[in-house]
C-alpha positions as CSV (number, residue, x, y, z in Angstrom):
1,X,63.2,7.4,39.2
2,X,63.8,4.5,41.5
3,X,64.7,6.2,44.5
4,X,64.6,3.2,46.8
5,X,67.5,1.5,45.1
6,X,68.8,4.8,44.0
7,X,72.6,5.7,45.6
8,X,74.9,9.0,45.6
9,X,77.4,7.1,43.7
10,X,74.7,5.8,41.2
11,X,73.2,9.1,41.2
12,X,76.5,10.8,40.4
13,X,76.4,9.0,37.0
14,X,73.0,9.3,35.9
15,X,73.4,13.4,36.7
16,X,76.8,13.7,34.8
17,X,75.6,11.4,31.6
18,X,72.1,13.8,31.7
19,X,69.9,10.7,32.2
20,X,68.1,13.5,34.9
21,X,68.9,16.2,35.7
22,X,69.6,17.7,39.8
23,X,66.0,19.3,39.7
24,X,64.3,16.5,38.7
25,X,66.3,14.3,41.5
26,X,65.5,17.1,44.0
27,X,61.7,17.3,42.7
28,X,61.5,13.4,43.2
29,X,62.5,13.9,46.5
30,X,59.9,17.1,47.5
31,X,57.7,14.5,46.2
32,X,58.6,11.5,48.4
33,X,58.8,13.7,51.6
34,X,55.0,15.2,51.2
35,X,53.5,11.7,50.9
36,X,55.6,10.5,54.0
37,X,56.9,13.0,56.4
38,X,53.5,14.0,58.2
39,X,53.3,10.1,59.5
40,X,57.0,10.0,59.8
41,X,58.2,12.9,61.5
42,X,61.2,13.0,59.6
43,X,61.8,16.7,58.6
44,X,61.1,19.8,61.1
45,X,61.3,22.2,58.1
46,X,62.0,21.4,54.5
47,X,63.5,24.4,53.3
48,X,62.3,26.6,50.6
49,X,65.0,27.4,48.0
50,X,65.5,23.6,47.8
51,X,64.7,24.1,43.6
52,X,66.8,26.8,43.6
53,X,70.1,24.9,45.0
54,X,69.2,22.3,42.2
55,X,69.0,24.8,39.4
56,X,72.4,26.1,40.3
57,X,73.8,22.7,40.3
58,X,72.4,21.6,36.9
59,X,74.3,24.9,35.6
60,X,77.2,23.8,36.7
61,X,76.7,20.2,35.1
62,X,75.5,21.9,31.8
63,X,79.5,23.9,32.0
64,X,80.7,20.4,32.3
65,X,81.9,20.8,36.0
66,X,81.5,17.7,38.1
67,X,82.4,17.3,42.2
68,X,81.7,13.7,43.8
69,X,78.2,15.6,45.6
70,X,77.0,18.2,42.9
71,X,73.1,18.4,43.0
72,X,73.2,14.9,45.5
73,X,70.1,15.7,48.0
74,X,70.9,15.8,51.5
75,X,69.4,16.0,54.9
76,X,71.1,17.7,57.8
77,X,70.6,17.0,61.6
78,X,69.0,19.9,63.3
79,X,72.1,20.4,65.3
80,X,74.5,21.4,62.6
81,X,74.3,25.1,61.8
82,X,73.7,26.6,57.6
83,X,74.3,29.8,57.4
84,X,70.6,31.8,57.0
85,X,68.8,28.7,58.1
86,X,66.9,27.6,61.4
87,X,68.4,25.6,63.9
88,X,67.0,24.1,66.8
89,X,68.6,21.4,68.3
90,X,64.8,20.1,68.4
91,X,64.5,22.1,71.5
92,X,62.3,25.0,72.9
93,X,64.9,26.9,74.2
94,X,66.4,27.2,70.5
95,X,63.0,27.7,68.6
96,X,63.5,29.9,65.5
97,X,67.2,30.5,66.3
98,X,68.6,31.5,62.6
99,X,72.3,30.7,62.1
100,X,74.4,33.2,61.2
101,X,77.7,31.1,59.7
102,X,78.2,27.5,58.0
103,X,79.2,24.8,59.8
104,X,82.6,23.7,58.3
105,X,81.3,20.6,57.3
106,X,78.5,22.5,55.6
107,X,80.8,24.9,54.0
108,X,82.7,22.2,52.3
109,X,79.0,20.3,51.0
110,X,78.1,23.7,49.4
111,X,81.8,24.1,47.7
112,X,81.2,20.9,46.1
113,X,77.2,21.9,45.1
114,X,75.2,19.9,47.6
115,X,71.8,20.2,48.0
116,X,70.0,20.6,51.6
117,X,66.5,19.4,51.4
118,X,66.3,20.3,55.1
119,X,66.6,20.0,58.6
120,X,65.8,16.6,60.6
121,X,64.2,15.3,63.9
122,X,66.7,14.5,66.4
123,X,67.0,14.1,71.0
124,X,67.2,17.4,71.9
125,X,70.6,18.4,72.0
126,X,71.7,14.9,70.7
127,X,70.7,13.8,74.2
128,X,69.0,10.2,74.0
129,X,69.0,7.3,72.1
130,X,65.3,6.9,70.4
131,X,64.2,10.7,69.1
132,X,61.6,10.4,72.1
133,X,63.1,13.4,73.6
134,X,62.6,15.5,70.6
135,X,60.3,18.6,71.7
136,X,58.6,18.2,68.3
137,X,57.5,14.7,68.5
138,X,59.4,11.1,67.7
139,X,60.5,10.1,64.5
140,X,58.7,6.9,63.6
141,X,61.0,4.2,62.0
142,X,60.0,3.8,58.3
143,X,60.6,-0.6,59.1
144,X,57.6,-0.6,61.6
145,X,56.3,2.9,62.6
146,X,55.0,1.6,66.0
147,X,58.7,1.4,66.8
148,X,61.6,4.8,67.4
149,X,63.8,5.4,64.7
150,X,66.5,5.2,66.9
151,X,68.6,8.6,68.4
152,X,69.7,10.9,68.7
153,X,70.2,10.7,64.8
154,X,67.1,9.0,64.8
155,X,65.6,11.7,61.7
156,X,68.7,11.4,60.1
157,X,68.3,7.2,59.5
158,X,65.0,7.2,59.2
159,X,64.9,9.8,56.5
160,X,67.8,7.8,54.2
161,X,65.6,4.1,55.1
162,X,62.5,5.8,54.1
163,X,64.0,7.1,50.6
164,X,63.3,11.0,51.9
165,X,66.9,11.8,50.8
166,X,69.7,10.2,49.5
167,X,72.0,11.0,52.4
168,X,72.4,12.4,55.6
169,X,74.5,14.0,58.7
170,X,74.5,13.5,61.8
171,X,76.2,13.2,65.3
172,X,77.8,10.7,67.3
173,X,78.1,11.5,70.9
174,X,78.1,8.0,72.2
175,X,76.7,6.3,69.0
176,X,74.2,8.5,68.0
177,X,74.8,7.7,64.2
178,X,75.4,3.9,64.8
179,X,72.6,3.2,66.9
180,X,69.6,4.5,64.9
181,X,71.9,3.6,61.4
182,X,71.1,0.1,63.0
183,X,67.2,0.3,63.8
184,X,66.6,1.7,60.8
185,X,69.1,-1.0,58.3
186,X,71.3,1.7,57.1
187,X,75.0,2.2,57.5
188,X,76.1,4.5,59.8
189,X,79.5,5.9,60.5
190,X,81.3,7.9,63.3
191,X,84.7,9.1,61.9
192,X,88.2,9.7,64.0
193,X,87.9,11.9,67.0
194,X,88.9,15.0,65.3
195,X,88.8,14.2,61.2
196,X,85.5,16.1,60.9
197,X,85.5,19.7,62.6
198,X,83.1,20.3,64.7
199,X,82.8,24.2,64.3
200,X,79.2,24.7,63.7
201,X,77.9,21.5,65.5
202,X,76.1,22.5,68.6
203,X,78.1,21.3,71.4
204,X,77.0,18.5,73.6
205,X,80.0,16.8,75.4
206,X,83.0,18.0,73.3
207,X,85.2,15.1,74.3
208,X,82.7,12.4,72.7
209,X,80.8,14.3,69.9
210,X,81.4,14.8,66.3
211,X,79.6,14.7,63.4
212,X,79.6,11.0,61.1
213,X,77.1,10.4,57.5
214,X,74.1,7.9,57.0
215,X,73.7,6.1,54.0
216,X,72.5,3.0,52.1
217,X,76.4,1.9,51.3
218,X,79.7,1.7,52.4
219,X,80.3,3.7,49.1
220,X,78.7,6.4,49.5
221,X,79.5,6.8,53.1
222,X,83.1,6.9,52.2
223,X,81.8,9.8,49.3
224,X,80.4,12.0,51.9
225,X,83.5,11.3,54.2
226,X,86.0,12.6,52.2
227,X,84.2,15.9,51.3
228,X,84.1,17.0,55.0
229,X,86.8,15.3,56.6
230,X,90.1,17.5,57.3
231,X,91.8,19.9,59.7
232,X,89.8,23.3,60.5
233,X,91.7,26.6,62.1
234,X,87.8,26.8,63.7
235,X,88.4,23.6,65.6
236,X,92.0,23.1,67.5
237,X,91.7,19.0,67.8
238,X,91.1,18.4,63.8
239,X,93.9,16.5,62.4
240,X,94.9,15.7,59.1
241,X,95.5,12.6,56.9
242,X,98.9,11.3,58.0
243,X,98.9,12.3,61.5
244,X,98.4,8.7,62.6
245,X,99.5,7.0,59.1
246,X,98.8,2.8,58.2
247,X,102.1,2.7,57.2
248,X,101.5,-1.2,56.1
249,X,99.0,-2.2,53.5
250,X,97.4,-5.6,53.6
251,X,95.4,-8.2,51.9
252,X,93.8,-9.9,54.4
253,X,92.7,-8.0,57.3
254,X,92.4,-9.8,61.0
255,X,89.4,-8.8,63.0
256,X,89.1,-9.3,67.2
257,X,85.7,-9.9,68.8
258,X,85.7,-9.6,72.6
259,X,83.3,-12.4,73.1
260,X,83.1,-11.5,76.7
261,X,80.9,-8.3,76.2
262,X,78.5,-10.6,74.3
263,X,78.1,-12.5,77.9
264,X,76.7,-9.0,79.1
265,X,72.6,-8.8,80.3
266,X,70.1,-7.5,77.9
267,X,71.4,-8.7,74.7
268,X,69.0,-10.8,72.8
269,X,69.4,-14.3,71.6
270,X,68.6,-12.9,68.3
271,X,71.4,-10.4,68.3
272,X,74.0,-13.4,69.7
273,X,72.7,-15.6,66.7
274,X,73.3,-12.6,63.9
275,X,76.6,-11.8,65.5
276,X,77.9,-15.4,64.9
277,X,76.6,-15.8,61.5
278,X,78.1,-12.3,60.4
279,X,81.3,-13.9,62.1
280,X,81.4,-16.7,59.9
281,X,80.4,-14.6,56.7
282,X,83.6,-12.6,57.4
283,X,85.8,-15.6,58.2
284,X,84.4,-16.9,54.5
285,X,85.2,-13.7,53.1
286,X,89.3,-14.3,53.8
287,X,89.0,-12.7,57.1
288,X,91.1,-14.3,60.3
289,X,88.5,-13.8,63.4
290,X,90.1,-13.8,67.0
291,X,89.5,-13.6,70.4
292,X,90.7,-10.1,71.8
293,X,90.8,-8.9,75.3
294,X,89.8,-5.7,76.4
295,X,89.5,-5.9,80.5
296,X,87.9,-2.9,80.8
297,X,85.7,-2.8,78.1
298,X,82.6,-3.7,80.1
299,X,83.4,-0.4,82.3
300,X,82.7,1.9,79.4
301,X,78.7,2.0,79.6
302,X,79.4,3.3,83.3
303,X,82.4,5.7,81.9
304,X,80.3,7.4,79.6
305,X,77.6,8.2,81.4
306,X,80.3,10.0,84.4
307,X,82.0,12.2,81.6
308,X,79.0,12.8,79.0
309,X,76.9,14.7,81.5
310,X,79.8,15.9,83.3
311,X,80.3,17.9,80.0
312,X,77.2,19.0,79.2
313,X,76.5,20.8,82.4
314,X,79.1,23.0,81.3
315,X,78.1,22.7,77.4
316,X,74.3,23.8,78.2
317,X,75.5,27.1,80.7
318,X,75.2,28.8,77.6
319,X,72.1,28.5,77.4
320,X,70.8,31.0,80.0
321,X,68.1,33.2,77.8
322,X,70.1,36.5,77.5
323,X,72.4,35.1,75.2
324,X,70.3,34.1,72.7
325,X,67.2,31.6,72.5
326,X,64.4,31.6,74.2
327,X,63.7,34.0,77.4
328,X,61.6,34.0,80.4
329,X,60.8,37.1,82.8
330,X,61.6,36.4,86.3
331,X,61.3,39.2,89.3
332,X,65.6,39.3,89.0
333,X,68.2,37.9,86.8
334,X,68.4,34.4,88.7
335,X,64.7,33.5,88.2
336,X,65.0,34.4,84.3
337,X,67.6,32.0,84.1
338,X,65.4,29.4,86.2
339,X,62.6,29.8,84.6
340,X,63.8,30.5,80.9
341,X,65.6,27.1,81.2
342,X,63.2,25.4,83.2
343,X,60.5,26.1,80.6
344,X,63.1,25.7,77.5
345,X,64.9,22.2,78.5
346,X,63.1,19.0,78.0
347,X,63.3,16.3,81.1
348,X,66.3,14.7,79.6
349,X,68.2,17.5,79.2
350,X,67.8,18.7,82.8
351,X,68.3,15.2,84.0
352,X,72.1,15.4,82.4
353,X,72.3,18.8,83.6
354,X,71.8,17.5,87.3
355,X,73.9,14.3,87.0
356,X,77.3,16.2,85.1
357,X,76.5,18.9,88.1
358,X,76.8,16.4,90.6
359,X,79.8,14.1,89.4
360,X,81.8,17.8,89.4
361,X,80.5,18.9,92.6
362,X,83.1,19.3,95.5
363,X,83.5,16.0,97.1
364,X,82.1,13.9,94.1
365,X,84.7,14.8,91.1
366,X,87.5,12.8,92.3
367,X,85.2,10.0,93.3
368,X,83.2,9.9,90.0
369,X,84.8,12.4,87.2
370,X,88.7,11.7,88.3
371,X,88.2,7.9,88.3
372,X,86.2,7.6,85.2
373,X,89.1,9.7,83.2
374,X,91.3,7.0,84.9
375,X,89.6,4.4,83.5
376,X,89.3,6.2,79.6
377,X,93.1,6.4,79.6
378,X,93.6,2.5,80.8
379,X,90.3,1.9,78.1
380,X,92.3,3.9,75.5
381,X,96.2,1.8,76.2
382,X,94.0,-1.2,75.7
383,X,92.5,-0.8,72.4
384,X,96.3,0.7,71.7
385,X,97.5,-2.8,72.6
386,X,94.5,-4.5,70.8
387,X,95.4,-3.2,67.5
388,X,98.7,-4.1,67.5
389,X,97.6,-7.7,66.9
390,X,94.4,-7.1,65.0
391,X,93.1,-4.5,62.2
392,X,89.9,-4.5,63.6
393,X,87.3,-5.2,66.4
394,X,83.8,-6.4,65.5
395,X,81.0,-6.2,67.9
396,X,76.5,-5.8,67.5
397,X,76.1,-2.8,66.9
398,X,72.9,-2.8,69.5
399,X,71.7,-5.0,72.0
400,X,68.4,-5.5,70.6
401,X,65.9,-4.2,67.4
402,X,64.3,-0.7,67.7
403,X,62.1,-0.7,70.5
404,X,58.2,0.3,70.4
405,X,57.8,3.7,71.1
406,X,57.1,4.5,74.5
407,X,58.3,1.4,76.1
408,X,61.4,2.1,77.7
409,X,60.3,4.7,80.6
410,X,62.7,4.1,82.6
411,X,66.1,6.3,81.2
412,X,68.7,3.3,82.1
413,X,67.3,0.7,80.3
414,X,67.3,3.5,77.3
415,X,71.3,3.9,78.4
416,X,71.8,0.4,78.2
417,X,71.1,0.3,74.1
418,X,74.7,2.2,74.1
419,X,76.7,-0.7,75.6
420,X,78.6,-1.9,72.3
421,X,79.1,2.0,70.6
422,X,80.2,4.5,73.6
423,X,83.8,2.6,73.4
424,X,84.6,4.4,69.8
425,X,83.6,7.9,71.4
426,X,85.8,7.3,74.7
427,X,88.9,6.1,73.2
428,X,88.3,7.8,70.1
429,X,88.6,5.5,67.0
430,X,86.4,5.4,63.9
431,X,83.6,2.8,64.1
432,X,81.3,1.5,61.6
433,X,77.5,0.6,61.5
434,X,76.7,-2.1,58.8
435,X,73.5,-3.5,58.0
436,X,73.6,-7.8,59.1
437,X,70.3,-9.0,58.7
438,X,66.8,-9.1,60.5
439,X,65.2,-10.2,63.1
440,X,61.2,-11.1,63.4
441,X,59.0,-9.7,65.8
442,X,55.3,-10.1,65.7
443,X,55.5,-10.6,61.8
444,X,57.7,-7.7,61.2
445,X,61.3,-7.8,60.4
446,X,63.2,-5.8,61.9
447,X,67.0,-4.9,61.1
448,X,70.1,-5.5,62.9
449,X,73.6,-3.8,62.9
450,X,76.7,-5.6,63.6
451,X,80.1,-3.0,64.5
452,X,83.1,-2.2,62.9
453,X,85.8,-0.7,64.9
454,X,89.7,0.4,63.7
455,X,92.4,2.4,65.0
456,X,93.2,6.1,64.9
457,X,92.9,7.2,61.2
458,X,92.2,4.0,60.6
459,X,89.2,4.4,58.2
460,X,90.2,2.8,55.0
461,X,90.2,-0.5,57.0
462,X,86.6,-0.1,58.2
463,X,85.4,1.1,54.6
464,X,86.9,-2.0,53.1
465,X,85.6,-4.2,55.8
466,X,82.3,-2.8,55.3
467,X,82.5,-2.9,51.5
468,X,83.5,-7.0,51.5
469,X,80.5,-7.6,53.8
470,X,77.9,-5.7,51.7
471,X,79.1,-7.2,48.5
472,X,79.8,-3.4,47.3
């Protein structure tokens, strides 16, 4: 079974026409996992009844029944909840926390006879950009395993690049599936704000997060899309198709680059160069390419990082070891909180805590929070503009290639990797992660990610986009 050039699409016929059967796919991947995961990191806990999903979906093949994911293998980020199953959120303060209910988009994976191989590495509580902040160890990326996967999807990439599964979910908060989609040379999608529920997707800033798949196509993407996408009584801002209709259909699609963010410090030359060739590769492909302006565009690295913490010092209150969790004796109530979260939090998570405390504190939120959501809605009128005169905007999808583990200690230069994807998660458009080519560093090359950006609902254009690119 050639499971490095093996897809869910491709795998969907060779299941239905009997050529193997879902045990034998699931089997191949066991396999694949226990000769890579112990250098990899990839998987926290493969889960044990993994057979036992696949025997029930062969049953249903042998009845003749057939759904676009029956018996596909996939991996699930550690912050999406299955019913009976272990969740963490790679974090202390949830260690051997056992869900009690399906996420929605997990309950609509099992309707159709998915299979979960497990649960995957991620920053703890989807908070960094590099899996570093995992309390269970980094995910190495399968390109160069010196170097992060990517984050905080970082397990999910790295387990679809490394042929551990043949697709994935995760969660984009400010391009959490983008970013490590990139690093790792996979494509990586973050849907409409509100297409995917989030009910059963542990909350980190509820305004920005929602869950989007990793795969190796456009295809496939677009598969696992359309089996979890739609409105959810569980979650009040889920929409459905139509809400925001393309009410034109067109052959030939015309994209906007702001060249102006490209002018931004801390992009590499090698990123610039990739950029401009995948420009041209798009304008030979029939597209028209044009300058758009978005004047506050450059604004939204400083944006984010004013609302995301802002949000998850409300988000992580929960988390207070009496709940549920982890818990810490103190001499009273107040040092069991201190100390239960003090022990259960990772840096990271703390240093968000402090920073969404402080831009809500009394005298700071109309400085910080109140201007920043000032600047969203101007951020969110422009792209409204933009798209009037374009289908959609193209972008890098990072600055640079996955780092080396370990070499970005400072946090800002590890914010600074989310300059081109927090825009989709402010204004709340869908946005696309493609594979664009490589870049060599000290002998190794490493892939890059160009971005893919369309209006409200506007996914179809980004899936054929994508598709033309890829040569799907």
């Amino acid at each position: 079974m050639d499971l490095k050039n093996l897809t869910i699409s491709k795998a969907r016929k060779s299941l239905d026409s009997k050529e193997f059967t879902a045990v034998e796919l699931a089997s191949a991947y066991l396999e694949e996992i226990k000769k890579k995961n112990t250098d990899l990191n990839v998987y926290l806990e493969v889960y044990d009844d993994v057979l036992a999903q696949a025997e029930e979906a062969d049953k249903k093949i042998q009845r003749g029944e057939s759904t676009p994911l029956l018996g596909i293998p996939l991996a699930i980020k550690d912050n999406i909840v299955i019913k009976g199953k272990r969740a963490s959120a790679a974090s202390k303060i949830l260690e051997g926390y056992v869900a009690p209910y399906d996420a929605t988009a997990i309950a609509k994976l099992k309707a159709q006879g998915a299979v979960f191989l497990g649960r995957v590495n991620m920053d703890e509580f989807a908070m960094g950009g590099s899996t570093e902040n995992s309390a269970y160890g980094v995910t190495r990326n399968p390109i160069d395993p010196t170097r992060v996967s990517g984050g905080s999807s970082g397990g999910s990439a790295a387990a679809v690049a490394a042929n551990l599964t043949l697709g994935s979910l995760g969660s984009d908060t400010g391009g959490s599936v983008r970013q490590p989609a990139s690093f790792c040379g996979v494509v990586g999608f973050k849907p409409t704000y509100g297409s995917i529920s989030r009910h059963g997707l542990m909350a980190m800033a509820a305004s920005l997060n929602t869950i989007g798949p990793i795969t190796k196509t456009v295809t496939d993407t677009e598969i696992l899309f359309d089996a979890i996408k739609g409105t959810d009584p569980y979650d009040g801002v889920t929409i459905g198709e139509g809400v925001y209709p393309l009410t034109v259909e067109k052959k030939s699609l015309t994209i906007g680059v702001p060249w102006v963010l490209l002018e931004e410090k801390g992009i590499e030359n090698s990123v610039k160069e990739n950029f401009k060739a995948s420009v041209e590769k798009f304008k030979s492909l029939g597209y028209t390419v044009v300058d758009v302006s978005l004047p506050h565009i450059a604004l939204a690295l400083s944006v984010y990082y004013i609302l995301m913490p802002a949000e998850i010092s409300s988000d992580m209150a929960r988390f207070d070891g009496v709940k549920f969790g982890l818990h810490v004796d103190g001499k009273d109530l107040l040092e069991d909180y201190m100390k239960t979260r003090g022990t259960g939090f990772g840096a990271e998570v703390r240093r968000r805590i402090l920073l969404g405390t402080y831009v809500l504190s009394a005298g700071y939120n109309d400085a910080f929070y109140g201007k920043a959501q000032i600047v969203r809605s101007l951020m969110q009128e422009e792209f409204k503009t933009a798209f009037e005169s374009v289908d959609l905007i193209l972008t890098p999808t990072t600055p640079a290639p996955a780092w080396k583990m370990g070499e970005k200690e400072d946090p800002l230069s590890a914010y600074l990797a989310d300059i081109f994807t927090v825009t989709a998660n402010i204004v709340g458009i869908p946005a696309l992660s493609v594979p664009s080519g490589t870049t060599s560093v000290d002998g190794i090359d490493l892939p890059l990610g160009i971005q893919l950006m369309a209006t409200h609902m506007g996914e179809k254009y980004l899936f054929k986009a994508g598709k033309d690119f890829l040569g799907e």
